[in-house]
C-alpha positions as CSV (number, residue, x, y, z in Angstrom):
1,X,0.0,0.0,0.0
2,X,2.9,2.4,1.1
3,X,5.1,1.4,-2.4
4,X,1.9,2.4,-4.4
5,X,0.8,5.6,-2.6
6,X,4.6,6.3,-3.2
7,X,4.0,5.4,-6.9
8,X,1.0,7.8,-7.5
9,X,2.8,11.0,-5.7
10,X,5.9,10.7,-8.4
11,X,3.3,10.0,-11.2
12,X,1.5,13.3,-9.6
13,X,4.7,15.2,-9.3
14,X,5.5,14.4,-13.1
15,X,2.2,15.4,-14.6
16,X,2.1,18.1,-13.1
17,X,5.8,19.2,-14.3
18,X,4.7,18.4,-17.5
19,X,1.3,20.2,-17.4
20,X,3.2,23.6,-15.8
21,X,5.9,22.7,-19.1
22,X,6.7,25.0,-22.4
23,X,3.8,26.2,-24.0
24,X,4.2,27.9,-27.3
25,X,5.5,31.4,-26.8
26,X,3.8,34.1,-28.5
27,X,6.4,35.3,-31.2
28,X,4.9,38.3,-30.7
29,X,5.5,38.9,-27.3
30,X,9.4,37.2,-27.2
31,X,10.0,39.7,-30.0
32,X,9.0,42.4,-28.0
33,X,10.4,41.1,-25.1
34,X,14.0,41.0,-27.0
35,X,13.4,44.7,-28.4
36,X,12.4,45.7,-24.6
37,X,15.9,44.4,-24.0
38,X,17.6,46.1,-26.9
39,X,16.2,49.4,-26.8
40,X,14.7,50.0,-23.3
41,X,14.6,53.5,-22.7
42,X,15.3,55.1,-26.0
43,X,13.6,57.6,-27.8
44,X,12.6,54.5,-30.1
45,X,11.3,51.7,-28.3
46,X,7.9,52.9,-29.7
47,X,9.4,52.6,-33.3
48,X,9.7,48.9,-32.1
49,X,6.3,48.2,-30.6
50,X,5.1,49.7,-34.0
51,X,7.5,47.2,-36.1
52,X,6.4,44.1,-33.8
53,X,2.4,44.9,-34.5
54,X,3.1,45.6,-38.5
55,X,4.6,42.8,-39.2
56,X,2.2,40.6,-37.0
57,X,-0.7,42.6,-39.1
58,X,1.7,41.6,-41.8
59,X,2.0,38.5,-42.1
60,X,-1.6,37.3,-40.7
61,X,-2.6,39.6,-44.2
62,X,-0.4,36.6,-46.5
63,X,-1.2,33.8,-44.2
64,X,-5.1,34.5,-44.4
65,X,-5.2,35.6,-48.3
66,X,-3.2,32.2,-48.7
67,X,-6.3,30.4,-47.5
68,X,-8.9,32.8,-49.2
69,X,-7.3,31.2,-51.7
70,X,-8.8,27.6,-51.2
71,X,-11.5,28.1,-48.6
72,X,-12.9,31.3,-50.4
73,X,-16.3,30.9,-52.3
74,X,-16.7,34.4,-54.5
75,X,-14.5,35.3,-57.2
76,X,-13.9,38.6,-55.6
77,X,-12.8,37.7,-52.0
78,X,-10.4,35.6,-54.1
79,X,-9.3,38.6,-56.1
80,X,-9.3,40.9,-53.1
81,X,-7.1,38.0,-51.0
82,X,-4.5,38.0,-54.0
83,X,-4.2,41.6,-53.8
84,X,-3.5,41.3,-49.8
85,X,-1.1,38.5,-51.0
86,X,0.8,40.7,-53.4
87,X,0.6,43.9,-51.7
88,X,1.3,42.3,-47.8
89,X,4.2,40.1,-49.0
90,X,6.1,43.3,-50.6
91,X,5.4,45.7,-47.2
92,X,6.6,42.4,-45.2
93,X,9.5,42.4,-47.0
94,X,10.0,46.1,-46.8
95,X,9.4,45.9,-43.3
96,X,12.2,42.9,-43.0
97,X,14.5,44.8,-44.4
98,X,14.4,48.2,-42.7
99,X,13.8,46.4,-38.8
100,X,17.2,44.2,-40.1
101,X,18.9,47.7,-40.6
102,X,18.2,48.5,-37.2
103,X,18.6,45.7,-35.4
104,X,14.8,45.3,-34.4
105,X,13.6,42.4,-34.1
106,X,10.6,41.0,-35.9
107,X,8.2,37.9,-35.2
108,X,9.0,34.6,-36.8
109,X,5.7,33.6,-36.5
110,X,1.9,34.6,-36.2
111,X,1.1,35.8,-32.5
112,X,-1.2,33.6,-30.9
113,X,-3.9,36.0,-31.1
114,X,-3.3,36.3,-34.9
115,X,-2.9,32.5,-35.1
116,X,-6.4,31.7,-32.9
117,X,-8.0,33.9,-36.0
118,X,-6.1,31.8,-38.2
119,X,-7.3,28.7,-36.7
120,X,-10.8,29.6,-36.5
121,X,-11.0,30.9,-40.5
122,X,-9.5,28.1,-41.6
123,X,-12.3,25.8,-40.3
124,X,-14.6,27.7,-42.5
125,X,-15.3,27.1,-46.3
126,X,-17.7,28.8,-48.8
127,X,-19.8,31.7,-48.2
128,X,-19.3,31.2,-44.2
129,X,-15.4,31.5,-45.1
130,X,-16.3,34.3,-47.3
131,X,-18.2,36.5,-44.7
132,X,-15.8,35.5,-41.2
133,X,-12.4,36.7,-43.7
134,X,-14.1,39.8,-45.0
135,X,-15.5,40.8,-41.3
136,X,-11.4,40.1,-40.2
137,X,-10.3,42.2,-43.7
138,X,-12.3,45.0,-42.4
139,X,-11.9,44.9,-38.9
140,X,-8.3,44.3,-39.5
141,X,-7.6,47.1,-41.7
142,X,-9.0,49.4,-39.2
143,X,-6.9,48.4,-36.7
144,X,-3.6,48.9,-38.5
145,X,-5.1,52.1,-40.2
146,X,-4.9,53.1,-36.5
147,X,-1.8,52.0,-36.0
148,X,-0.1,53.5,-39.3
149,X,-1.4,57.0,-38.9
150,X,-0.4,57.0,-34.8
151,X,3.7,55.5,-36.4
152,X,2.9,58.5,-38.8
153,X,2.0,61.2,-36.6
154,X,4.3,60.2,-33.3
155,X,7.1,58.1,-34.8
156,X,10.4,58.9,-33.5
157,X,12.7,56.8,-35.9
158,X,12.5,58.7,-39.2
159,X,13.0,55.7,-41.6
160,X,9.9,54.0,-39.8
161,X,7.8,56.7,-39.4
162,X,8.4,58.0,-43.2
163,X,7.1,54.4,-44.0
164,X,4.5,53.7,-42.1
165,X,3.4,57.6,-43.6
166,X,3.6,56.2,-47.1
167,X,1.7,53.1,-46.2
168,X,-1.9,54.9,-44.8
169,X,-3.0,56.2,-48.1
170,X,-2.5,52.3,-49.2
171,X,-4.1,50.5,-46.4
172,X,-7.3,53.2,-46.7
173,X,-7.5,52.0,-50.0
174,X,-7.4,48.0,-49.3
175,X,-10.0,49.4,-46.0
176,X,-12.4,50.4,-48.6
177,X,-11.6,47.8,-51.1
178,X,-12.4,45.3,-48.1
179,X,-15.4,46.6,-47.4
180,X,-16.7,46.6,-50.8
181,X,-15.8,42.9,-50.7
182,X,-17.8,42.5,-47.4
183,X,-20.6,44.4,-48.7
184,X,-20.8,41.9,-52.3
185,X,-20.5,38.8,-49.6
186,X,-23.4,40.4,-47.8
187,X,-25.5,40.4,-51.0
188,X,-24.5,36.7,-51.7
189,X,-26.7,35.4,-48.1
């Protein structure tokens, strides 16, 4: 009795060390968490932040146009999601380039917010596919509108803040282009 009691506390202790074990770390947050490092208390850990976010934006943009690709129903969600591809993959690159010039580090990954998005669209197909990724296209688009123009206006790096000012006028365009998309899905119920 005493040998198995003995038995069940080491298989306790173990499961829980292996429940409290890694987890996937949000490539957001450990690149932030390495710029924090980097750049703690300079005029552009901001600039940083802003890089981190884009490129999250970024590549959740490719990943989800990617799908549109195959799960998408209408012609024009699948036109609209090769535009994002095209137009996403060149700012990501862009973006690459002038965080590598600065020594900023970028996420390797989606975040796991971006990634639960992921995750959840790519169990859709059809017209439900159609109207979840437009509803993220818009939704999404409004949040790095918001982010752009506050880079724009309050950037203290000039390189990223010249950028991200070039890059508003584009994402209000693919903002109004993705809600004419949601807006021809909405017609199609």
């Amino acid at each position: 009795m005493k040998t198995l009691l003995v038995k069940f506390a080491i298989l306790g202790f173990i499961l829980s060390l292996a429940a409290c074990g890694p987890k996937k770390d949000d490539s957001k947050e450990a690149a932030e968490d390495q710029n924090e490092k980097k750049f703690d208390d300079t005029k552009i850990e901001g600039d940083t932040e802003f890089a981190v976010s884009a490129a999250d934006a970024g590549m959740f943009e490719v990943k989800a146009g990617e799908l549109a690709q195959t799960n998408g129903y209408s012609s024009e969600v699948k036109s609209f999601a090769k535009m994002m591809i095209e137009e996403h993959s060149k700012a990501n690159a862009e973006l690459t380039d002038a965080a590598a010039s600065k020594n900023i580090t970028l996420p390797a990954y989606l975040s796991n917010n971006a990634q639960g998005n992921y995750d959840a669209l790519a169990k859709k197909t059809g017209k439900d596919f159609d109207d979840a990724y437009t509803d993220l296209m818009v939704k999404g688009h409004k949040d790095v509108l918001d982010l752009f123009k506050k880079e724009a206006a309050d950037g203290k790096d000039a390189d990223l803040k010249a950028w991200a000012t070039g890059k508003v006028a584009i994402i209000e365009h693919h903002l109004e282009m993705a809600k004419q998309t949601e807006e021809i899905v909405d017609k199609m119920k």
